[in-house]
LUMVOFI-665967 format. One record per atom (N, C-alpha, C): x, y, z. Coordinates in pm, 1 decimal, decimal comma. Example, Ala and Ser with C-alpha at 12.3 -4.5 7.8 and 13.67 -1.06 7.14 Angstrom:
<pts>
+----------+----------+----------+
|        X |        Y |        Z |
+----------+----------+----------+
|   1319,0 |   -569,0 |    780,0 |
|   1230,0 |   -450,0 |    780,0 |
|   1320,0 |   -330,0 |    780,0 |
|   1285,0 |   -225,0 |    708,0 |
|   1367,0 |   -106,0 |    714,0 |
|   1290,0 |      3,0 |    787,0 |
+----------+----------+----------+
</pts>
This chain:
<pts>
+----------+----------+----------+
|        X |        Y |        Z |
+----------+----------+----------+
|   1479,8 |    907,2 |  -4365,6 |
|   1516,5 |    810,1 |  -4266,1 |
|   1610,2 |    873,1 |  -4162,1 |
|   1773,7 |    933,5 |  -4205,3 |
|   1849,6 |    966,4 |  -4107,2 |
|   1737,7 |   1139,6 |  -4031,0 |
|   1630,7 |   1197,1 |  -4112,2 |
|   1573,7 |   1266,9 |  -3997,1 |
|   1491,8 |   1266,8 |  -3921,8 |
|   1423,3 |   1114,9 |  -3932,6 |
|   1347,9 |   1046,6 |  -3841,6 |
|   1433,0 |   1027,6 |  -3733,7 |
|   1550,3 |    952,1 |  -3768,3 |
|   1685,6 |    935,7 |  -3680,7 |
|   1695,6 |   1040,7 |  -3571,8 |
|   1743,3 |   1139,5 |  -3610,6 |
|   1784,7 |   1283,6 |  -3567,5 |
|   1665,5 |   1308,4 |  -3454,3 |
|   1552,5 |   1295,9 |  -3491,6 |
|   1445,8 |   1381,5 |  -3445,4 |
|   1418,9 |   1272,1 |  -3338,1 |
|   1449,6 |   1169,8 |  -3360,3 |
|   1382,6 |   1074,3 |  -3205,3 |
|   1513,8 |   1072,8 |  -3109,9 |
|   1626,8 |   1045,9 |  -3161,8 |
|   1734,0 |   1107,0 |  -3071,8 |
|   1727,0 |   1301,2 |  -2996,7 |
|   1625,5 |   1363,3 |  -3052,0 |
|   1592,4 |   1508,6 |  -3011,1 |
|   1531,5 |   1453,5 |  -2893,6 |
|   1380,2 |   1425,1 |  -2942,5 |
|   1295,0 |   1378,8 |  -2858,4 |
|   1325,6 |   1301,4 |  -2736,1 |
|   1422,4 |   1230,7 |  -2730,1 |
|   1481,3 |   1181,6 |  -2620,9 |
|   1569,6 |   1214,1 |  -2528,7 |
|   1628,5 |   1297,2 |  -2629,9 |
|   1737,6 |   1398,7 |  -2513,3 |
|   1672,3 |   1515,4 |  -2405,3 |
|   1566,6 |   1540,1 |  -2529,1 |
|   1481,9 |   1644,4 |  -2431,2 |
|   1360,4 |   1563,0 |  -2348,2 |
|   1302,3 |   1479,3 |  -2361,3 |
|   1253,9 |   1384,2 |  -2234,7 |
|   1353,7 |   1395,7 |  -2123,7 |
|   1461,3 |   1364,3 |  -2130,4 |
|   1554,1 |   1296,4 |  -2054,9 |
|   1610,4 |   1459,5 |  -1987,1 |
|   1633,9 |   1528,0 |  -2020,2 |
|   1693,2 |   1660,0 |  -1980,7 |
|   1575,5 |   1678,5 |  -1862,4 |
|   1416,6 |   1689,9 |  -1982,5 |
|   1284,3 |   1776,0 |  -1883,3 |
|   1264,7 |   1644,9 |  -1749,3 |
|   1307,9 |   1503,0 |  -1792,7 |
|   1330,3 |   1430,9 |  -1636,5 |
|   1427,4 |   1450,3 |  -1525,4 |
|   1531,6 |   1515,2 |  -1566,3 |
|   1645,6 |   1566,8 |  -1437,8 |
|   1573,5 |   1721,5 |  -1394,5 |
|   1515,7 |   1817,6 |  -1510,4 |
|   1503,1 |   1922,8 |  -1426,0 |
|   1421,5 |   1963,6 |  -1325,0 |
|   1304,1 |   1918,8 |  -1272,4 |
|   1248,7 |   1929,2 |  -1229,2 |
|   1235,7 |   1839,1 |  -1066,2 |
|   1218,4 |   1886,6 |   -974,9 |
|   1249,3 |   1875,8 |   -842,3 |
|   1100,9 |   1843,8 |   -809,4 |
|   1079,7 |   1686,9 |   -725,2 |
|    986,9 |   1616,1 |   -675,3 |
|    937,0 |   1638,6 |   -534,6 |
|    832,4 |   1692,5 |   -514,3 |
|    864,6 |   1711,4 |   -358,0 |
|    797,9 |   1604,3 |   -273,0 |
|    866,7 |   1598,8 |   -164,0 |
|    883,8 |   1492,9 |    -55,7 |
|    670,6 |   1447,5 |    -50,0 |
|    713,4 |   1322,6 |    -87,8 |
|    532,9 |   1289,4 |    -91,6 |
|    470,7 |   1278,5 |    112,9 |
|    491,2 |   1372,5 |    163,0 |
|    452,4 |   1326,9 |    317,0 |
|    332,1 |   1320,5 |    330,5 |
|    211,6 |   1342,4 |    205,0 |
|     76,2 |   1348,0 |    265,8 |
|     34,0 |   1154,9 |    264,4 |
|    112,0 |   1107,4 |    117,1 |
|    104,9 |   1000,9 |     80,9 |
|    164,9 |    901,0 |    171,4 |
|    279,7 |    956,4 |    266,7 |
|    373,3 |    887,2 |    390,0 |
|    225,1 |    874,0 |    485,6 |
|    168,1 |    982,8 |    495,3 |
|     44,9 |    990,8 |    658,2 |
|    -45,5 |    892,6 |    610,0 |
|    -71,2 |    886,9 |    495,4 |
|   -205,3 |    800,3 |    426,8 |
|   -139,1 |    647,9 |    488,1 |
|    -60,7 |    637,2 |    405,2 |
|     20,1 |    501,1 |    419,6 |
|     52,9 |    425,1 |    576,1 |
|     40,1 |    516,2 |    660,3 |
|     80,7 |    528,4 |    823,9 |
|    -33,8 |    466,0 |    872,5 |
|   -104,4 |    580,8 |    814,1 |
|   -238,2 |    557,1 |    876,6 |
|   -317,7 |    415,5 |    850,3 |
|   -341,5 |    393,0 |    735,9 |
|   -352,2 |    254,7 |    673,1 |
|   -300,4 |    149,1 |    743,5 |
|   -188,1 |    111,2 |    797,1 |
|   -114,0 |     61,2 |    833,2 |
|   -185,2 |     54,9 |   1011,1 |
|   -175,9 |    124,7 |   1055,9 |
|   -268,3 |    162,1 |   1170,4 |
|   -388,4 |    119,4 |   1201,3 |
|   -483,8 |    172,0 |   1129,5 |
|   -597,3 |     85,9 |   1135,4 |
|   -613,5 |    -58,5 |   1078,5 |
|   -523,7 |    -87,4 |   1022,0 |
|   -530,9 |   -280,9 |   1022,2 |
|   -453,6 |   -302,0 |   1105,2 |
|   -344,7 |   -242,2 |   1205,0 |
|   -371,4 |   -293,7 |   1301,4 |
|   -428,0 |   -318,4 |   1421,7 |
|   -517,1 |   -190,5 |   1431,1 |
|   -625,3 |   -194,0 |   1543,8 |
|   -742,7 |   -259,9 |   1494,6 |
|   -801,4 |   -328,4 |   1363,8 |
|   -831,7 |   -414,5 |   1353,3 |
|   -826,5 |   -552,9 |   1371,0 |
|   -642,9 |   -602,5 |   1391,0 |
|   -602,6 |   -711,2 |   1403,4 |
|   -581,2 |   -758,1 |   1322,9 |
|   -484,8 |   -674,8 |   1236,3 |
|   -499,8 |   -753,3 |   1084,5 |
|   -314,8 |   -823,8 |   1154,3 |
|   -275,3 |   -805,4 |   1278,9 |
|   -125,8 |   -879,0 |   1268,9 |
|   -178,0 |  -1016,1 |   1353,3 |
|   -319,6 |  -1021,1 |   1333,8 |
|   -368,6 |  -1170,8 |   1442,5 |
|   -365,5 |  -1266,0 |   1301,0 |
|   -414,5 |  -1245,4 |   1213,2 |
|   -445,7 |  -1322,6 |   1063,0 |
|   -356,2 |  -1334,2 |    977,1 |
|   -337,5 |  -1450,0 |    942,5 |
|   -199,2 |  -1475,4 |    853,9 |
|   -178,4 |  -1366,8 |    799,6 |
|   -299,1 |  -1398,5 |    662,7 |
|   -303,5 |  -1324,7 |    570,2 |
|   -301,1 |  -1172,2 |    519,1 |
|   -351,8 |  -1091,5 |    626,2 |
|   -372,7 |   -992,5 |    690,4 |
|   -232,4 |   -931,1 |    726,1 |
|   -161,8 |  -1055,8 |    796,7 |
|    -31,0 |   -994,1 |    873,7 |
|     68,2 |   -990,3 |    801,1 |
|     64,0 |  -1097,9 |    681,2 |
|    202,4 |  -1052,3 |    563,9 |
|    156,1 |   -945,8 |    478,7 |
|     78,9 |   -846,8 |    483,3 |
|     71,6 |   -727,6 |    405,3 |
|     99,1 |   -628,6 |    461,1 |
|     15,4 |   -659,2 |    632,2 |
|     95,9 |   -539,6 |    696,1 |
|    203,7 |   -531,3 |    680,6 |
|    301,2 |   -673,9 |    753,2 |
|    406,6 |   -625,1 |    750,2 |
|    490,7 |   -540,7 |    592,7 |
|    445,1 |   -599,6 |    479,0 |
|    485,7 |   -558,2 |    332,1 |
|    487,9 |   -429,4 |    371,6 |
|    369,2 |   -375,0 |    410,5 |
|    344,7 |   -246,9 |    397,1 |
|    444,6 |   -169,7 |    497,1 |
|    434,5 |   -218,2 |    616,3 |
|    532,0 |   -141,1 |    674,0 |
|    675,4 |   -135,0 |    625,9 |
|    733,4 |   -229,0 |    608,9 |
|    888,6 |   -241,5 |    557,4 |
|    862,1 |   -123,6 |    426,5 |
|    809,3 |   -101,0 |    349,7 |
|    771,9 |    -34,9 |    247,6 |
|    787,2 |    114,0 |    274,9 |
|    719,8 |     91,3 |    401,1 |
|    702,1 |    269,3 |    464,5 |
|    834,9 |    333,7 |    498,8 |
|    874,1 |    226,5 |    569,2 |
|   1042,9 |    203,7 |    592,4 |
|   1126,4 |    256,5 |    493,9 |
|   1131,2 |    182,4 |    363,8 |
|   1188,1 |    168,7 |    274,5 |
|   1199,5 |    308,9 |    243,1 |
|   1036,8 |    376,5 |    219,6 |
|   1020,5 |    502,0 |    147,9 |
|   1066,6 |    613,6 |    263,7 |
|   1030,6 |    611,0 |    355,2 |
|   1121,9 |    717,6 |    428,6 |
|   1313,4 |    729,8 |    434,2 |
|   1372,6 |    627,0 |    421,8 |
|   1521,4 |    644,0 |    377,2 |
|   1525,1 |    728,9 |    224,2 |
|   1438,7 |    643,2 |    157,3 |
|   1458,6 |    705,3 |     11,3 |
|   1475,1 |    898,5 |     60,9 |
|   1310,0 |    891,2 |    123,1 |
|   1313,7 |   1054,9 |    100,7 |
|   1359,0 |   1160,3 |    184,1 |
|   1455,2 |   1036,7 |    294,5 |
|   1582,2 |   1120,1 |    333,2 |
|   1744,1 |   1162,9 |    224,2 |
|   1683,2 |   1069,2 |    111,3 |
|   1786,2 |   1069,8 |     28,0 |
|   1739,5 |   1107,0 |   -103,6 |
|   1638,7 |   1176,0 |    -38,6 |
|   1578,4 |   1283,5 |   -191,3 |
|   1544,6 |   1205,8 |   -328,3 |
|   1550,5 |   1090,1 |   -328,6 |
|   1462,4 |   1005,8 |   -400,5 |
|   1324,7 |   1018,7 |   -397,6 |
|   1244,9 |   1117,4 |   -420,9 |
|   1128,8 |   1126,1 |   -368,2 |
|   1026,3 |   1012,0 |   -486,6 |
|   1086,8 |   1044,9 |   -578,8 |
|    972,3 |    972,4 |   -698,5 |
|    956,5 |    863,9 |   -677,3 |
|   1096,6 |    777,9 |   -643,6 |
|   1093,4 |    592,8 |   -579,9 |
|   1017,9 |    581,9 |   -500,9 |
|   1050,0 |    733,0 |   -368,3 |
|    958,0 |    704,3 |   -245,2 |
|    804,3 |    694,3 |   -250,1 |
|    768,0 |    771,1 |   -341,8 |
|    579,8 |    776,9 |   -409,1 |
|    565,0 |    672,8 |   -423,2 |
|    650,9 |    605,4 |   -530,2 |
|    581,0 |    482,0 |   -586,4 |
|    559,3 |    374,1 |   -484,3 |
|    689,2 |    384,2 |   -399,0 |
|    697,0 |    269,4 |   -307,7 |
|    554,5 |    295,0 |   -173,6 |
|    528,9 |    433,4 |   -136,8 |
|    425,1 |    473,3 |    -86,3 |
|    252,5 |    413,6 |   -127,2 |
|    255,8 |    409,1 |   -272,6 |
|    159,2 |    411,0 |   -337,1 |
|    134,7 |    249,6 |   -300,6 |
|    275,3 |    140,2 |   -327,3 |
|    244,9 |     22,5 |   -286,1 |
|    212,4 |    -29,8 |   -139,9 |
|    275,3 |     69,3 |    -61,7 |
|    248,7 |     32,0 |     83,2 |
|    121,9 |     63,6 |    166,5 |
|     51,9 |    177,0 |     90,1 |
|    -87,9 |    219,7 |    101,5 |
|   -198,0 |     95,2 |     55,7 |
|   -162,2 |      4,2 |    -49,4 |
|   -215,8 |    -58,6 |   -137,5 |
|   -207,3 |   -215,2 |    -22,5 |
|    -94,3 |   -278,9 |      6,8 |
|    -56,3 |   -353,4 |    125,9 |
|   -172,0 |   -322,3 |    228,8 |
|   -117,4 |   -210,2 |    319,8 |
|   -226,2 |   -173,7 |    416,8 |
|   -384,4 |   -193,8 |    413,7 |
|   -395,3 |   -128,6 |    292,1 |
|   -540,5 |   -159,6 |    288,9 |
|   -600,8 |   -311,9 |    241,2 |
|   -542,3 |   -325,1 |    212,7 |
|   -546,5 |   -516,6 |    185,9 |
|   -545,0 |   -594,8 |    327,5 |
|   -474,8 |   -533,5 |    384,8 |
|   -478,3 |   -577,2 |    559,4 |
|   -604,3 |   -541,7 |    571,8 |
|   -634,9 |   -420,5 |    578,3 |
|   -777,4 |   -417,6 |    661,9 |
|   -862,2 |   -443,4 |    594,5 |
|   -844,7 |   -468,0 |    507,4 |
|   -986,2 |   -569,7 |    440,9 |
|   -983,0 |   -731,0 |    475,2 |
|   -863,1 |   -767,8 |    480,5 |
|   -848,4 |   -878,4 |    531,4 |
|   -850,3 |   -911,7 |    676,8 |
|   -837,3 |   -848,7 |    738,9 |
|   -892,4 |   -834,2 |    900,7 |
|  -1046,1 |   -801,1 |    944,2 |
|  -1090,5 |   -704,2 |    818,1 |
|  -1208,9 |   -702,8 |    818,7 |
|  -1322,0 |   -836,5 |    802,3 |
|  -1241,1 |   -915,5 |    692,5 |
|  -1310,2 |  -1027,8 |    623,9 |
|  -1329,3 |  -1140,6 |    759,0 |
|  -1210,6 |  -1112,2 |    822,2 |
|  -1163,9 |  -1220,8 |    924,1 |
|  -1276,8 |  -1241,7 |   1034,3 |
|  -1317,4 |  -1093,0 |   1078,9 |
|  -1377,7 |  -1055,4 |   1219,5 |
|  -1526,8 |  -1070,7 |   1115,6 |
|  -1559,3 |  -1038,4 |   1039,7 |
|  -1713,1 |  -1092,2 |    976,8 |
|  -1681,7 |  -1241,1 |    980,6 |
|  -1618,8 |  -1329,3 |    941,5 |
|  -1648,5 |  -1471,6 |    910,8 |
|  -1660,4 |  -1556,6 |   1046,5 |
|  -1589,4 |  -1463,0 |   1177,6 |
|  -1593,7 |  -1489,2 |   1274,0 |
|  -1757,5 |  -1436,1 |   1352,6 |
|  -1797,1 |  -1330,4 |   1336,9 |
|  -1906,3 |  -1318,9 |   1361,9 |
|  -2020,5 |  -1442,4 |   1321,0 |
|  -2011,8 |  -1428,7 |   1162,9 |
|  -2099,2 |  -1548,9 |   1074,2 |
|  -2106,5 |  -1674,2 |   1134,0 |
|  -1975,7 |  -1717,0 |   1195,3 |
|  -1984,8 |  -1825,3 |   1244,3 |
|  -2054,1 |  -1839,1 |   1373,6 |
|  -2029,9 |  -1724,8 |   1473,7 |
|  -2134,6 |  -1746,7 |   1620,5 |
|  -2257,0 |  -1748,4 |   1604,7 |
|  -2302,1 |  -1663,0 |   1512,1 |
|  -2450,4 |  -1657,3 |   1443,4 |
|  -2514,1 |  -1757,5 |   1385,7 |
|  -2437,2 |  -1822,7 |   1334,6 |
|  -2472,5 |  -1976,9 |   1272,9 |
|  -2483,5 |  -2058,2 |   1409,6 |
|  -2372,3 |  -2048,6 |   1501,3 |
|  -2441,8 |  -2120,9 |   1613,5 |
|  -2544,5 |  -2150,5 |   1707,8 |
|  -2547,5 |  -1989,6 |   1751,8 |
|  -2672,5 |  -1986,2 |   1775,2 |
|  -2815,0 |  -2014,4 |   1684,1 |
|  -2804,5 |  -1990,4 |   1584,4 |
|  -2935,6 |  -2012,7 |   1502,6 |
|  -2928,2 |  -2206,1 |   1534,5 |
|  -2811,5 |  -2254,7 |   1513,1 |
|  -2766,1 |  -2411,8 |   1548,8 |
|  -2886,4 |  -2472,5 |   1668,5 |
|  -2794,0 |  -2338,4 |   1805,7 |
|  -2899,4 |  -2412,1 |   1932,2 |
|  -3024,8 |  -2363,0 |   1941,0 |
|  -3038,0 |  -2274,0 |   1855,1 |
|  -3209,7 |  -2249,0 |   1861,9 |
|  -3287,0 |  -2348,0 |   1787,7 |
|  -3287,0 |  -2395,5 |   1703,3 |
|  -3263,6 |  -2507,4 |   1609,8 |
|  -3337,9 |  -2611,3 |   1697,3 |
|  -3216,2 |  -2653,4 |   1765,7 |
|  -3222,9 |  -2761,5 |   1826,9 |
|  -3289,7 |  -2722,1 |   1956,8 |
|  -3320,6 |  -2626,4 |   1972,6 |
|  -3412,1 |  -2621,6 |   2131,9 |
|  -3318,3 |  -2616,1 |   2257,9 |
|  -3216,6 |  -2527,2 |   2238,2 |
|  -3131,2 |  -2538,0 |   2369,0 |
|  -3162,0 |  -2389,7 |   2393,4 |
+----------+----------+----------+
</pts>
């Protein structure tokens, strides 16, 4: 029992040691992804659509967020927070995407409407 003890208190010290030693580097490819994302929902118009526009914005404040971090060498927070703001973004442009199809669907339905009816 006490070297089960011993040995998971090992195991943890050395987790915990091999988590300080090692140096994270600055995620900037994951910053451009995230930018970019962010970008094209909004040249989609994802800040015209509610729904669309509270992710952008998530996402941007996010981007925000993660660039202080990885001025402050937090890089691992900054990934994760990257990883969510990439995830935001693209939820925008799918949702801007969804927006500008349902808007199409609908003129198309109209017209099929006045053809319909002989106008």
């Amino acid at each position: 029992m006490r070297n089960a003890a011993i040995s998971i208190g090992l195991a943890l010290s050395i987790s915990a040691l091999a988590g300080c030693g090692g140096s994270i580097p600055p995620p900037n490819d994951r910053l451009a992804s995230a930018e970019a994302a962010s970008r094209s929902a909004r040249e989609l118009g994802a800040d015209k659509e509610p729904k669309a526009q509270l992710h952008l914005k998530l996402a941007d404040e996010q981007i925000a967020q993660a660039k202080k971090l990885m001025t402050e060498g937090d890089n691992k927070r900054a990934d994760l927070i990257l990883q969510r703001a990439s995830s935001d973004a693209e939820l925008a442009v799918m949702l801007a995407k969804e927006n500008s199809a349902n808007g199409e669907a609908a003129k198309a339905k109209e017209k099929v409407n006045q053809v319909k009816a002989g106008k």
